[in-house]
C-alpha positions as CSV (number, residue, x, y, z in Angstrom):
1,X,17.3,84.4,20.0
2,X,14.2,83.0,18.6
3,X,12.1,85.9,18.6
4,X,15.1,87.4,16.8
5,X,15.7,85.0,14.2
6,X,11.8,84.8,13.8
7,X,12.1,88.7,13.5
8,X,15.0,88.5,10.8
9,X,13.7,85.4,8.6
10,X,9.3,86.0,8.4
11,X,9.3,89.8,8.9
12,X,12.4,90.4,7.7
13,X,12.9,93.4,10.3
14,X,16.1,94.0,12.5
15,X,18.2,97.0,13.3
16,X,21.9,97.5,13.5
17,X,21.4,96.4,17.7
18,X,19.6,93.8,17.0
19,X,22.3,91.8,14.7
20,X,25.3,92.4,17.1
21,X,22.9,91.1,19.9
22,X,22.5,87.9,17.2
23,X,25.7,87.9,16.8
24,X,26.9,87.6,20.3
25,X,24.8,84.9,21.4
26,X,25.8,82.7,18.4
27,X,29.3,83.3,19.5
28,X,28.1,82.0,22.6
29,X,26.8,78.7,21.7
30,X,29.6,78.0,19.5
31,X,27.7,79.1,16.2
32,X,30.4,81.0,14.5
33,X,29.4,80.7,11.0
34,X,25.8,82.3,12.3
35,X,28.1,84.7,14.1
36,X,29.7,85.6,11.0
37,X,26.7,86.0,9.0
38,X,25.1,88.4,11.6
39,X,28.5,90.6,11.6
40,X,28.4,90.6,7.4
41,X,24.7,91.6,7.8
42,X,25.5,94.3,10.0
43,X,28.4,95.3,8.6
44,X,26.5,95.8,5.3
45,X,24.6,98.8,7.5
46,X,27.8,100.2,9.0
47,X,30.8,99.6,7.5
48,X,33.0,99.8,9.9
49,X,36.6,98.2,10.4
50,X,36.1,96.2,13.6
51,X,33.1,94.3,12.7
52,X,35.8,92.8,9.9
53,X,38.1,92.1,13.0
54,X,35.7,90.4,14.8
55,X,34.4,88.3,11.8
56,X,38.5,87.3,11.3
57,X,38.3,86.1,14.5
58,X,35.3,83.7,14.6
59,X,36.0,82.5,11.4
60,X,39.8,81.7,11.7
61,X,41.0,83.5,9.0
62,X,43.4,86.6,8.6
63,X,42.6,87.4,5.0
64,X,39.2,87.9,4.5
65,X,37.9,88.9,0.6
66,X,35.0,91.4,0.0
67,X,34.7,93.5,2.8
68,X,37.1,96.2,1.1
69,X,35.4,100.0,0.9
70,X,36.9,102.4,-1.8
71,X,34.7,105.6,-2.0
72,X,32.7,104.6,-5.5
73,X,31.1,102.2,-2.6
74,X,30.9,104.8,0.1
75,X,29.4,107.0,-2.3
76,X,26.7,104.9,-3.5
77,X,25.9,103.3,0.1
78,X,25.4,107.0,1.0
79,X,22.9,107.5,-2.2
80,X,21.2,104.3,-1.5
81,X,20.4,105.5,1.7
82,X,19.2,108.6,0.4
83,X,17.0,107.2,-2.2
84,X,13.6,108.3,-1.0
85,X,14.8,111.5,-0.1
86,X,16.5,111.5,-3.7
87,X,13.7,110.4,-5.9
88,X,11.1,112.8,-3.8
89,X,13.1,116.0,-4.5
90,X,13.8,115.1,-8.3
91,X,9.8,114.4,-8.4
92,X,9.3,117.5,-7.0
93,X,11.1,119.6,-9.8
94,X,9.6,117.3,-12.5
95,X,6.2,118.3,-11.2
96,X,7.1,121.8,-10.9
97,X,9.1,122.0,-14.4
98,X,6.0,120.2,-16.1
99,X,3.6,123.1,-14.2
100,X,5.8,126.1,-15.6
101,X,6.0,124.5,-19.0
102,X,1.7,124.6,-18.8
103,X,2.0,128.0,-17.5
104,X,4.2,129.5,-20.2
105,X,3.0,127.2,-22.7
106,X,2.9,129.9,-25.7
107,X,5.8,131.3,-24.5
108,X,8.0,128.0,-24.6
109,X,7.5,127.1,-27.9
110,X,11.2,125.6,-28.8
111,X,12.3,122.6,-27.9
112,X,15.0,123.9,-25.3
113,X,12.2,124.4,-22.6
114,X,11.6,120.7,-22.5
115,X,14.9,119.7,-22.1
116,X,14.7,120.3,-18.4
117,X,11.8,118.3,-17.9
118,X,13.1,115.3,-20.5
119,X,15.9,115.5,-18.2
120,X,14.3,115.2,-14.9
121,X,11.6,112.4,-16.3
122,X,15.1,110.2,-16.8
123,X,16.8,111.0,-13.4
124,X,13.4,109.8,-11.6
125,X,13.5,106.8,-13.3
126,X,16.8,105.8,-12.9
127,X,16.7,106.9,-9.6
128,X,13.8,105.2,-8.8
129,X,14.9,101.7,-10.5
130,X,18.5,101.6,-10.9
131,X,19.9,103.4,-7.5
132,X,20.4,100.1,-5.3
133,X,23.3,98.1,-3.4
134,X,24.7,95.4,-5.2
135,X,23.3,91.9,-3.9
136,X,25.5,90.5,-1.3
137,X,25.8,87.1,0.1
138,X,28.9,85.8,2.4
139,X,30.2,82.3,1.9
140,X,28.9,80.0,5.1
141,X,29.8,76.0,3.2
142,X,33.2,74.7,4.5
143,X,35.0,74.5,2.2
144,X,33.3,76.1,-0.8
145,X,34.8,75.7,-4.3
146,X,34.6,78.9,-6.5
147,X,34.6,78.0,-10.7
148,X,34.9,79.9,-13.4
149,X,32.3,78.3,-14.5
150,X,28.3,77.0,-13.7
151,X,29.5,73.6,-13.7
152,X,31.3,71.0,-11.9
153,X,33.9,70.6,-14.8
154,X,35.0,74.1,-15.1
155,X,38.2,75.3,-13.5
156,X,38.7,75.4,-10.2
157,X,39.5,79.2,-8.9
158,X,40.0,79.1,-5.2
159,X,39.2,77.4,-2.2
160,X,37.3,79.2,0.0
161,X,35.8,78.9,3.4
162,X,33.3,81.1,5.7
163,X,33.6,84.2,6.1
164,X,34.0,85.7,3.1
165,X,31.9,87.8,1.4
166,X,31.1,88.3,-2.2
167,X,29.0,90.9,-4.7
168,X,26.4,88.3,-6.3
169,X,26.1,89.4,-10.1
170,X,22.8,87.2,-11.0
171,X,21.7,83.1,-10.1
172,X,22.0,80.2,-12.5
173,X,20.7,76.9,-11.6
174,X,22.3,75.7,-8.5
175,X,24.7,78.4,-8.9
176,X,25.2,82.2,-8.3
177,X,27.6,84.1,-10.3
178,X,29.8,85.7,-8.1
179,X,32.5,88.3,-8.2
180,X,35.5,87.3,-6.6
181,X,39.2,89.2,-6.1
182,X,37.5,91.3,-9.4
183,X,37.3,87.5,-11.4
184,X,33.5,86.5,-12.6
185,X,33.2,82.8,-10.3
186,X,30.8,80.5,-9.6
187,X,29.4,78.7,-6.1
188,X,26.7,76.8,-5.5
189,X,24.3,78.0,-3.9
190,X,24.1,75.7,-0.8
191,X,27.4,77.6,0.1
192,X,26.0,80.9,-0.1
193,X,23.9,83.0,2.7
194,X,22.7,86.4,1.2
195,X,22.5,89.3,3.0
C-alpha cells in the first residue's frame, strides 16, 4: 500500500488494477473514506455501475450524487480518450490541405480553397486545448456544507457527507465552486479530494 500511494501521489501513475487493489486494502483497515476515493478514481476510468454499489456501501449511503452517465458524458469520455489519436489525424489533413494549397497555388486563387484549411487550423486547436474531462473531486469531510455562496454567510444548500462526487467548475479562496444536483455551490476545500 505504500509503494502504491507513493505511486499515485509523486508519480502520479496507477492503472485501473492498481486502484481496486487500493481500494480493497483500505476497506481492510477500516479506511473507507480512502476506499471511496480509490473507487471514485477508478470509476472516473470505467464507469461502471457496481463500483457506485460498492462506494454506497462503504460510505453508508443509498443516494449517492454525481456518479450519473447520460451519453453527452459517454460521448465525451470516449473523445477524451481519443484525443491523441484525434488531434494527430486532424494535423494530418491540415498538413496535407496546406501542401495541396502550395501545390495548386495558381490554381486556387478564391478564397473557397482556404476554407478547408481555416477549418482544420480551428478543429486542431480546439481539439488540442478545449477536448478534456471536466475536473472532478468527491466529497471526503464529514459532514461537508455546500453554499451557494464563497462564504460562510451564504445560504446553506445541503448537507453532505463522503462519498459524493461533484464536477469542480473553478477554485476561489478556500473554496471550489462546485456543481451540485445542476445548482452552482460552494465547499471548502478541506472537504474536497480531486480526482
Amino acid at each position: 500500500m505504500i509503494i502504491y500511494e507513493g505511486l499515485l501521489q509523486n508519480d502520479e501513475t496507477y492503472s485501473p488494477a492498481m486502484l481496486l487493489k487500493m481500494a480493497f486494502i483500505s476497506e481492510g483497515i477500516g479506511d473507507f473514506s480512502s476506499g471511496s476515493f480509490y473507487l471514485a478514481k477508478y470509476y472516473d476510468l470505467n464507469p461502471n455501475p457496481r463500483v457506485i454499489t460498492k462506494i454506497k456501501t462503504l460510505t453508508e449511503q443509498s443516494n449517492l450524487i454525481g456518479y450519473e452517465l447520460n451519453d453527452r458524458d459517454r460521448f465525451l469520455k470516449f473523445l477524451t480518450d481519443l484525443q491523441m489519436e484525434i488531434t494527430s489525424v486532424l494535423s494530418f489533413l491540415l498538413i496535407l490541405s496546406l501542401i495541396l494549397l502550395f501545390v495548386f497555388s495558381k490554381t486556387a486563387d478564391k478564397p473557397k480553397y482556404y476554407l478547408p484549411s481555416f477549418f482544420l487550423l480551428i478543429l486542431v486547436f480546439f481539439a488540442n486545448n478545449f477536448l478534456s474531462e471536466p475536473n472532478t473531486g468527491i466529497v471526503t469531510g464529514s459532514p461537508t456544507l455546500v453554499m451557494d455562496k464563497p462564504t460562510a454567510a451564504g445560504k446553506l444548500l445541503k448537507v453532505a457527507y463522503p462519498g459524493h462526487r461533484v464536477v469542480i467548475k473553478s477554485s476561489k479562496d478556500i473554496w471550489y465552486e462546485v456543481t451540485w444536483e445542476n445548482q452552482k455551490g460552494f465547499i471548502k476545500k478541506e472537504n474536497i479530494t480531486q480526482l
